[in-house]
RODO-2510 file (C-alpha; in nm, 4 decimals, decimal comma):
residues 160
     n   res          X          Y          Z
     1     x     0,6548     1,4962     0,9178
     2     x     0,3693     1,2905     0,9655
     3     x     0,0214     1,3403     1,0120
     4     x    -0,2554     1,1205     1,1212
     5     x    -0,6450     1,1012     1,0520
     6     x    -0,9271     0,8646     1,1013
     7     x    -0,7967     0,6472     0,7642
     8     x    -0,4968     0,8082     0,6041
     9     x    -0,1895     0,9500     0,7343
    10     x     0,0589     1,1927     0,5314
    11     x     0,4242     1,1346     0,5925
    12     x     0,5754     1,4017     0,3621
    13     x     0,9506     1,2753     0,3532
    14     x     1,0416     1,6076     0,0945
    15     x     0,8699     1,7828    -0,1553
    16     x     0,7843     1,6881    -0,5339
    17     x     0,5350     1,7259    -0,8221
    18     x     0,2605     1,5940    -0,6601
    19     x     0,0378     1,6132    -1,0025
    20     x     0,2399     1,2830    -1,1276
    21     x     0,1241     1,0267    -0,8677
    22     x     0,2564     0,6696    -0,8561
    23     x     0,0793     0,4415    -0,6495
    24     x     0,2085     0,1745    -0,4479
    25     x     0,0639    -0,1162    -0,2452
    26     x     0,1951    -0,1732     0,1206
    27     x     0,1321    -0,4693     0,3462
    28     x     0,4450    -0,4803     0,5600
    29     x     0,6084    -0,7629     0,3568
    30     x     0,9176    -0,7941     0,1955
    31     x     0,7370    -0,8289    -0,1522
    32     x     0,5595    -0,4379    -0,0635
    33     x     0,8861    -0,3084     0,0856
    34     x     1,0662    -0,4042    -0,2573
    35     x     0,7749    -0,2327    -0,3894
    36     x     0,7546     0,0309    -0,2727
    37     x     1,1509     0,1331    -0,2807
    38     x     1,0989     0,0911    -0,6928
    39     x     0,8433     0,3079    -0,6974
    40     x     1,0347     0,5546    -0,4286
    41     x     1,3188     0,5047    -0,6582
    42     x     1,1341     0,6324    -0,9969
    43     x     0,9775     0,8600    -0,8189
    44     x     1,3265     1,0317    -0,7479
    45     x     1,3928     1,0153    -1,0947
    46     x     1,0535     1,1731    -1,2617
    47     x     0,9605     1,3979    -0,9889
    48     x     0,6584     1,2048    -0,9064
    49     x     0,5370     1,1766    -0,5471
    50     x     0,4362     0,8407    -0,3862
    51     x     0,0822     0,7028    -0,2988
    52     x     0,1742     0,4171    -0,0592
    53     x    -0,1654     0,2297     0,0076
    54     x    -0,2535     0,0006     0,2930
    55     x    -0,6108    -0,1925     0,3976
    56     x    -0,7945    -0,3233     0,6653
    57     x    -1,0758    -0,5407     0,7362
    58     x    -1,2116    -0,6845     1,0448
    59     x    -1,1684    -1,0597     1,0104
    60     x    -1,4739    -1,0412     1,2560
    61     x    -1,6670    -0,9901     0,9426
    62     x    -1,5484    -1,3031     0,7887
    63     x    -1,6124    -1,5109     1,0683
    64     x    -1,9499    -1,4864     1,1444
    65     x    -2,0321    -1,5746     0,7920
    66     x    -1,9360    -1,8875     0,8975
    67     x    -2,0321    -1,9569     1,2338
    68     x    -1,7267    -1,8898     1,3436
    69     x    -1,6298    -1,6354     1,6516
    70     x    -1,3468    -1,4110     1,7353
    71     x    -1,1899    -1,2158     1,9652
    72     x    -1,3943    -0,8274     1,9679
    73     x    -1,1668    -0,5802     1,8599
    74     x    -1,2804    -0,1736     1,7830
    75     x    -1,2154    -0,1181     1,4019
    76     x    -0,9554     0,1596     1,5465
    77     x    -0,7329    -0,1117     1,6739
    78     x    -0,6815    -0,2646     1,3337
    79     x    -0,6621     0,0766     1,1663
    80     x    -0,4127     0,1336     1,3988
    81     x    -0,1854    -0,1629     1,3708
    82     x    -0,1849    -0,0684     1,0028
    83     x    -0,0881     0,2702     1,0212
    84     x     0,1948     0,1483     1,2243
    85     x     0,2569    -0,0775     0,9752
    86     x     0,2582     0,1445     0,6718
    87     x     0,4559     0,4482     0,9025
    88     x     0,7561     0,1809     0,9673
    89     x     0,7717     0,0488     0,6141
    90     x     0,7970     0,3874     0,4769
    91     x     1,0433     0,4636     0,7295
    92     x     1,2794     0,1843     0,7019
    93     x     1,2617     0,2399     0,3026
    94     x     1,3074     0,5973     0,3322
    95     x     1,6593     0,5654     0,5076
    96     x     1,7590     0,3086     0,2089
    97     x     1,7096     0,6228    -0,0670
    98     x     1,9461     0,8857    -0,2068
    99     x     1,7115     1,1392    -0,2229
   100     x     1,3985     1,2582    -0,0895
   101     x     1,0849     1,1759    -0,2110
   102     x     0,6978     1,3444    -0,1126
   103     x     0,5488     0,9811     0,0456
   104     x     0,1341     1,0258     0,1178
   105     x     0,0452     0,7192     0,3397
   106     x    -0,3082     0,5969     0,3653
   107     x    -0,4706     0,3048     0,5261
   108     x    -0,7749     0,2352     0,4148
   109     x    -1,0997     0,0077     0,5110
   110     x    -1,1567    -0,2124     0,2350
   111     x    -1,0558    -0,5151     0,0032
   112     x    -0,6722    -0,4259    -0,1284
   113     x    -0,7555    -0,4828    -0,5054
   114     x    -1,0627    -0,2362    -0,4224
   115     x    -0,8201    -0,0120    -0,2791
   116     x    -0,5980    -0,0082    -0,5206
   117     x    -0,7908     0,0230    -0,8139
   118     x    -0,9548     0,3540    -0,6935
   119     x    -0,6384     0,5282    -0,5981
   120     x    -0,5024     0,4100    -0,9891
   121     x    -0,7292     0,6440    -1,1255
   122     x    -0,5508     0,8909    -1,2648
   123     x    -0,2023     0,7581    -1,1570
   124     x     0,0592     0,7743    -1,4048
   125     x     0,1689     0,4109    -1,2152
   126     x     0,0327     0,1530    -0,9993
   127     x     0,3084    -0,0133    -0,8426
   128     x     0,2488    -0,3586    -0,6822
   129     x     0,5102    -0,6587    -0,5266
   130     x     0,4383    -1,0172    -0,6941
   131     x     0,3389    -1,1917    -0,3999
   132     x     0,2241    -1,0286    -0,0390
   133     x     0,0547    -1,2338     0,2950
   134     x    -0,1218    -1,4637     0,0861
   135     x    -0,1126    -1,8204     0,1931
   136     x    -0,0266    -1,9728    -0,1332
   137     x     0,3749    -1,8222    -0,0956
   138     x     0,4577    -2,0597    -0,4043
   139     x     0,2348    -1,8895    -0,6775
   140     x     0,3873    -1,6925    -0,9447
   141     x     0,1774    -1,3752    -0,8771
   142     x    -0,0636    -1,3111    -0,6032
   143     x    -0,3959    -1,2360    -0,6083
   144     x    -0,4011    -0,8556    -0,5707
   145     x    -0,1013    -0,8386    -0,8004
   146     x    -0,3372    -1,0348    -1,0485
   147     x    -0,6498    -0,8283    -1,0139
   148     x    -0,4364    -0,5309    -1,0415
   149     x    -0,2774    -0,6190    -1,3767
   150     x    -0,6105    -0,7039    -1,5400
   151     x    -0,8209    -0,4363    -1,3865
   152     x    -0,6072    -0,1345    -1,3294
   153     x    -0,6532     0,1986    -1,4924
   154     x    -0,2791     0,2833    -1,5885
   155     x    -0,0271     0,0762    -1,6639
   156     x     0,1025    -0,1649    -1,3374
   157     x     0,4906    -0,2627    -1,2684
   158     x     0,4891    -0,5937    -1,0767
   159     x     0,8015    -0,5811    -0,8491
   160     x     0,9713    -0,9752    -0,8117
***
């Protein structure tokens, strides 16, 4: 079942406890799809239920703060794409578990570490892959996986 709203979308794969939340970060690579099948995975085994977390921003933003132009796009169309994204990841991860686990999806506006961070609050787990679609592929940890280790509110699992 999934549902669809202006920034989140809930894709209840089966129910769970949904008072134990562990929250996961989502970008569509293979780093977030690792991700988010560990924290699928324990999940299954504490009865927890899955925040899977995705952002947006318009790189329009970014580019006239330097002079620099690009193609017009409505906000919706990059909400969009990501909600795609996030519904297929959670799909394709989904089919790889034994059992059923309650999956809330949300794409969010925003900076991912900001993102993050707020949905932590009050997460028994924040769940994160080491590296995402960073352009340094060669670095230990990324920077959202950093941020999130020094600034989250519960503890973090970085997934290799």
């Amino acid at each position: 079942m999934c549902h669809h709203t202006d920034q989140e979308m809930d894709m209840t794969v089966h129910a769970a406890d949904s008072t134990h939340r562990i929250v996961v970060g989502v970008d569509g690579s293979q780093g977030s799809k690792t991700a988010l099948k560990w924290a699928m995975n324990q999940a299954g085994l504490t009865g927890a239920s899955v925040e899977a977390i995705t952002t947006w921003q318009d790189p329009a933003q970014y580019g006239t703060a330097y002079g620099w132009t690009t193609t017009a796009f409505e906000g919706d169309t990059y909400a969009t794409a990501m909600v795609k994204v996030l519904d297929d990841t959670i799909a394709e991860v989904a089919a790889q578990m034994p059992h059923p686990v309650t999956v809330l999806a949300q794409v969010i506006e925003g900076h991912p570490v900001e993102a993050l961070l707020h949905a932590a609050a009050g997460a028994e787990l924040l769940v994160v892959g080491s590296r995402g679609h960073g352009t340094f592929a060669g670095i230990m940890l990324g920077s959202v996986s950093q941020h999130c280790v020094q600034h989250a509110p519960c503890p973090v699992v970085v997934v290799p």
